[in-house]
C-alpha positions in Angstrom: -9.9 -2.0 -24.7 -9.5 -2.3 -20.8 -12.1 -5.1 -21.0 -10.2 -6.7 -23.4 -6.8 -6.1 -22.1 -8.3 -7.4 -18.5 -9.9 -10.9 -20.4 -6.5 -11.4 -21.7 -4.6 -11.0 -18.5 -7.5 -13.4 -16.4 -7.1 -16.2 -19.9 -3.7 -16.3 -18.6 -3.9 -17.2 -15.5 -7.0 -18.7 -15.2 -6.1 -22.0 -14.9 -2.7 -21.8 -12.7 -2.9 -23.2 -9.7 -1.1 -22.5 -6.5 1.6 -24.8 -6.7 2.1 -24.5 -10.5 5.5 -23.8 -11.3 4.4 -21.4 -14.4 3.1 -19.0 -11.5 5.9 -16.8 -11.0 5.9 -16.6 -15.0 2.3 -15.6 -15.7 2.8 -13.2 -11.9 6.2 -11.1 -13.8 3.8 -11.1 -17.2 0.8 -9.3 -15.1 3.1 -6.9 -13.5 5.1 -6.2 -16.9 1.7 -5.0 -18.3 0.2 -3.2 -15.5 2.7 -1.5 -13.3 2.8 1.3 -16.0 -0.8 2.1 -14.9 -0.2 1.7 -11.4 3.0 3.8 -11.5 0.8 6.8 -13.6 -2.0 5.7 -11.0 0.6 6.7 -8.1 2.0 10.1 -9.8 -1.6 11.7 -10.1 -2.3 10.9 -7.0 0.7 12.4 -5.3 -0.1 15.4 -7.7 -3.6 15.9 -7.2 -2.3 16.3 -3.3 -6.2 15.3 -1.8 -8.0 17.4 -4.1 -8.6 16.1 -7.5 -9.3 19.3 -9.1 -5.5 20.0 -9.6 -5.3 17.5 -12.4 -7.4 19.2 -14.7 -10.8 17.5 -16.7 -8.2 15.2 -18.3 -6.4 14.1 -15.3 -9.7 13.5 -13.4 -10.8 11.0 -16.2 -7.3 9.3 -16.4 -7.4 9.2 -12.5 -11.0 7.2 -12.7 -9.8 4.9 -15.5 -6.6 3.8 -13.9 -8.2 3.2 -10.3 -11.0 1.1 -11.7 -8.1 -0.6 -13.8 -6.2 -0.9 -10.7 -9.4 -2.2 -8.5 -9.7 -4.8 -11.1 -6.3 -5.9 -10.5 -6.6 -6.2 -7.1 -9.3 -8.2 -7.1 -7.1 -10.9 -9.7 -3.9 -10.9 -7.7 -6.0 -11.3 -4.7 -7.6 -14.4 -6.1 -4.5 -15.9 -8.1 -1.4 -14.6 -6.2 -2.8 -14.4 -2.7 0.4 -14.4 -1.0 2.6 -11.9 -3.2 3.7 -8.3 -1.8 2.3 -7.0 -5.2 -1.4 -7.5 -3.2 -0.2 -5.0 -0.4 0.9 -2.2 -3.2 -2.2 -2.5 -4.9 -4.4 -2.6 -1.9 -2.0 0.6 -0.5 -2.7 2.1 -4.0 -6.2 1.3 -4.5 -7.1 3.0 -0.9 -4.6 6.2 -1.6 -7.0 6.9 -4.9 -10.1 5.8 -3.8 -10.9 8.8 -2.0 -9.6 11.1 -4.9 -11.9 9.1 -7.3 -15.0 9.4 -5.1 -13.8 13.0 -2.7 -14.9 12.2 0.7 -16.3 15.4 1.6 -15.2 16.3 5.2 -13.0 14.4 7.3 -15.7 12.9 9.4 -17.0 11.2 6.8 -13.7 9.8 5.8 -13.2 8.7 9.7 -17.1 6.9 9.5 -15.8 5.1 6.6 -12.3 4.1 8.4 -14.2 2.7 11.5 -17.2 1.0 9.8 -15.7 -0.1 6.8 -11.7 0.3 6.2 -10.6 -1.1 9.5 -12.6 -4.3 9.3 -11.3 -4.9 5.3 -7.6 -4.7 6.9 -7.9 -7.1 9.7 -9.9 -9.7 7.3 -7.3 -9.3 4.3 -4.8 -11.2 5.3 -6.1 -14.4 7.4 -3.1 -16.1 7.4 -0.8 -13.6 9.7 -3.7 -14.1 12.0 -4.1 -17.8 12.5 0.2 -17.6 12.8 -0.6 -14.4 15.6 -3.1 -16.7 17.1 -1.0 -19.5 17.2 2.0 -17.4 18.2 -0.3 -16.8 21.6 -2.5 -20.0 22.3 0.3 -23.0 21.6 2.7 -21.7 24.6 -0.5 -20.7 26.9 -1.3 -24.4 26.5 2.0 -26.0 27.4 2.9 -23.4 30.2 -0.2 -23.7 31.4 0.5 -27.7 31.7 3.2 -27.3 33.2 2.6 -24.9 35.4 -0.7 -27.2 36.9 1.8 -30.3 37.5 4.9 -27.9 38.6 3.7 -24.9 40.0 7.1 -24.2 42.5 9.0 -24.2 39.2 6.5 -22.2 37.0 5.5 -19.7 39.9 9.1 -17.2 38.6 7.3 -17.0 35.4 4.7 -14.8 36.5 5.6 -11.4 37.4 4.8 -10.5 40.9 1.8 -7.9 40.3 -0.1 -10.6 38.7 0.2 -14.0 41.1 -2.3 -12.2 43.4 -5.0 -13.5 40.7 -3.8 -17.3 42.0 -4.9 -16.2 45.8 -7.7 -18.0 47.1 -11.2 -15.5 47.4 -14.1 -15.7 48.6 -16.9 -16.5 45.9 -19.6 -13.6 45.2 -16.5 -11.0 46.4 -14.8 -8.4 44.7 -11.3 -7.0 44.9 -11.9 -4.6 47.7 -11.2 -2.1 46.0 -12.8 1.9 45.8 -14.4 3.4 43.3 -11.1 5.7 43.3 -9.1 2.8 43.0 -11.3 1.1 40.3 -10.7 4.0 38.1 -6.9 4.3 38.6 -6.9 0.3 38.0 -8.7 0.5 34.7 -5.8 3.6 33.8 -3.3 1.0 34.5 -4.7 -1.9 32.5 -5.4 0.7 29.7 -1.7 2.0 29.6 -0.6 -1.9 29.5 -3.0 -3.0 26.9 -2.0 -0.4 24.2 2.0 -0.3 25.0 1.2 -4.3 24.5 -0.4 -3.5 21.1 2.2 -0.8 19.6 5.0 -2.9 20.9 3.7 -5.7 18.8 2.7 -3.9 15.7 6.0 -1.9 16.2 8.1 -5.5 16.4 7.2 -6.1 12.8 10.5 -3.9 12.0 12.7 -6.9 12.9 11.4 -8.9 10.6 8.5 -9.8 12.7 10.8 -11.8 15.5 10.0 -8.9 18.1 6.9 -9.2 17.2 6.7 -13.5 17.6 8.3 -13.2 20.7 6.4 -10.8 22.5 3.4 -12.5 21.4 4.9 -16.1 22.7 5.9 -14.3 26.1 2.3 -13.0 26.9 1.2 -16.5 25.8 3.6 -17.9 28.5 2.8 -15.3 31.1 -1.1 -16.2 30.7 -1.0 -20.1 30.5 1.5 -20.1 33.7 -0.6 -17.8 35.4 -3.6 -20.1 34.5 -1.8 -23.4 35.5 -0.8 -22.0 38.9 -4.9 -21.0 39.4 -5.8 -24.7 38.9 -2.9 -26.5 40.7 -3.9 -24.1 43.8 -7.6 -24.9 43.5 -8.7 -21.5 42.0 -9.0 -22.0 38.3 -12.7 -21.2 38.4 -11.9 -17.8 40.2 -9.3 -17.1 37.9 -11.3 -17.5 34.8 -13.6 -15.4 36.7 -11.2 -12.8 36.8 -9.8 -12.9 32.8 -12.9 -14.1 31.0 -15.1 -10.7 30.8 -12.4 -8.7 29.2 -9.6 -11.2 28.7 -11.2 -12.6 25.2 -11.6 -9.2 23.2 -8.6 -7.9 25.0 -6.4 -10.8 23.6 -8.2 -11.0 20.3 -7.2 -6.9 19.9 -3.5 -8.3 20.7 -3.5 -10.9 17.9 -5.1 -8.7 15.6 -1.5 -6.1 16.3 0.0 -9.0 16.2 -0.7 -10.2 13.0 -0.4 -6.8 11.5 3.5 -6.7 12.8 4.3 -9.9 10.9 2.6 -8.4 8.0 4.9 -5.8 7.9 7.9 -8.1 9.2 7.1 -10.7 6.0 6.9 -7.4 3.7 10.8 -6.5 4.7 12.0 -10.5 4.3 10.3 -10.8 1.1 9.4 -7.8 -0.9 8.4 -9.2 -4.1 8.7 -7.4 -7.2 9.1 -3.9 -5.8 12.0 -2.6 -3.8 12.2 -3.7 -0.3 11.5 -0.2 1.3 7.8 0.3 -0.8 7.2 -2.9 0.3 7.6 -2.2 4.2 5.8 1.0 3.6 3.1 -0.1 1.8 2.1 -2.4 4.8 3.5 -0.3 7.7 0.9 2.2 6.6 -1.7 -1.0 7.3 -0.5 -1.4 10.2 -0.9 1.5 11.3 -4.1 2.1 10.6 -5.1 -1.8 12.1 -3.4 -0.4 15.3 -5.7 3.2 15.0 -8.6 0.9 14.5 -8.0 -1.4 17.4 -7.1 1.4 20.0 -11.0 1.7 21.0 -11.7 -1.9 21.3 -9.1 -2.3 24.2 -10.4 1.4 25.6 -13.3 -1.1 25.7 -11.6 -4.4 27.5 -10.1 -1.8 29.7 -13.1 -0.2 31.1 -14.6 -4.3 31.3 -11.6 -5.0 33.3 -11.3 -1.8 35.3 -15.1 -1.8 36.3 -16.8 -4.8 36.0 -14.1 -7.6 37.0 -13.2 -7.1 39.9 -17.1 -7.0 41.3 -16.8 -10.8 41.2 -20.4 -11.3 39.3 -19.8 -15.0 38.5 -18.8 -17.6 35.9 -22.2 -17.1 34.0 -21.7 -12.8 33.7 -18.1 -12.7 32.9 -19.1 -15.7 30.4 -21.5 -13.9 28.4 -20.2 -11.0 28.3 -16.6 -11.4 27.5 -17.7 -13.9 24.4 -20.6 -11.5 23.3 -17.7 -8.7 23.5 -15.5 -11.0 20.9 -17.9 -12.3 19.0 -19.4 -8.6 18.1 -15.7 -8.1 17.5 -15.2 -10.3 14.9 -18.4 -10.7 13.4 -17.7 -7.4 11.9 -14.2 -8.3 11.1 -16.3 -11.6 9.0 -19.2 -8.7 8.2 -17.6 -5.3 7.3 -14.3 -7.0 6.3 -16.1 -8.0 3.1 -14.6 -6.8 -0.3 -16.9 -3.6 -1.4 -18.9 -4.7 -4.5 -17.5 -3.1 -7.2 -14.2 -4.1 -6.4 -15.3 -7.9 -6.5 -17.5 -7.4 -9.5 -14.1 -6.0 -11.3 
């Protein structure tokens, strides 16, 4: 009967197209028949309260019924309503139960599976809040950074102070002068920034995402001035010197918060079918995991920027290995951010 009761719901639907004005018809009919089973899906799991036991022999085999029922659904709303808030419930439902359904054994386990597997699912879900992020941060890096090469006396108050120093002229083959003391208390420094950078944009997503576009524009700004006043003076080769090894994953970690932020900001504008506050939740809770998940990755860019920029090893070095440090990034977003089989199979 599930079989059948899926093969109904996918004849339905199966040959709407996005801009088919029957979709929000054939979307209210799918959620008319299934929210029941997402709703009794939701009360076991608040009941069985982590361990799955507390239901009882039936509950357990109502619990495995309705979250394969509910995996299938994901997997259709995913494919034929791509840009409804009814994805984020199910995909905040589907992971609640999936750990009931197959009891992750220790907590370690659970936090292998978060790192390796989770994580990179969330960040590839939604790939449209992260071209927008990206966006958000290249466009106005581009046209400060224009203006800033054929203006710099005007473009020179839009850096703060504590970062013009990269625009100095220095020596090639020379580092920063600084100590090994001073190294360490510099990566601290650049750690502290990186992460209050990435809460504050995940955290912007509770305005309705426009905290979260403008603080994503202004570091855009901030880089592309800092960038135009390097060239105009001479010293854009030392200043990409001085941003390339960690600069790449460190802003890629920034558009991946960022993208999470608007995720939660387009979840408060438009909730969908549920009410607005399940909505939020139900991707605030994916946000903060993206943010948990993304922490290390700038622990990373911070000890790259801490350590090994300032020892000035040339445009080849800081090449290779900031681009091999994003492109490990995401190719495990591309790689581990795969669907799990049996959810595609659905």
């Amino acid at each position: 009967m599930p079989g059948a009761r899926r093969k109904r719901i996918n004849d339905g639907v199966a040959d709407e197209g996005a801009g088919d004005p029957k979709t929000l018809v054939k979307l209210d009919r799918f959620v008319a028949e299934r929210a029941p089973g997402w709703s009794e899906l939701e009360r076991l799991s608040a009941g069985a309260r982590r361990k799955p036991e507390r239901l009882g022999p039936d509950g357990v085999r109502s619990l495995g019924a309705l979250y394969r029922g509910a995996a299938a659904d994901l997997a259709l709303a995913r494919r034929k309503f791509p840009g409804d808030p009814v994805v984020a419930r199910l995909e905040e439902l589907v992971g609640r139960a999936r750990h009931l359904v197959y009891d992750a054994k220790t907590r370690r386990s659970s936090a292998l599976h978060f790192f390796s597997r989770r994580y990179w699912r969330l960040v590839a879900s939604r790939p449209l809040p992260l071209l927008i992020a990206a966006a958000l941060l290249i466009a106005p890096a581009a046209l400060a950074g224009g203006w800033a090469a054929s203006d710099p006396d005007k473009a020179v108050g839009l850096v703060p102070g504590e970062f013009r120093s990269v625009a100095e002229p220095r020596e090639e083959g020379t580092d920063l002068g600084l100590s090994l003391e001073e190294q360490g208390t510099f990566a601290t420094q650049i750690l502290t920034n990186n992460i209050r950078v990435t809460f504050l944009a995940f955290a912007g997503g509770i305005s309705a995402g426009l905290l979260t576009a403008a603080l994503t524009l202004y570091n855009g700004v901030v880089l592309g001035a800092a960038a135009g006043l390097s060239v105009s003076g001479g010293n854009g080769t030392t200043f990409y010197e001085l941003v390339a090894a960690h600069g790449v994953l460190e802003l890629s970690c920034i558009v991946v918060a960022a993208a999470a932020g608007l995720r939660m900001g387009w979840a408060l504008v438009e909730p969908g079918r549920g009410t607005r506050l399940s909505a939020v939740m139900a991707e605030a809770r994916n946000a903060v995991e993206i943010v948990l998940g993304t922490a290390p990755w700038l622990v990373v860019a911070g000890l790259v920027e801490g350590f090994i920029t300032p020892r000035g090893l040339g445009f080849v070095t800081v090449t290779v290995v900031g681009f091999g440090l994003a492109s490990v990034y995401w190719g495990l977003v591309v790689w581990r951010g795969r669907e799990p089989q049996q959810v595609r199979a659905a």
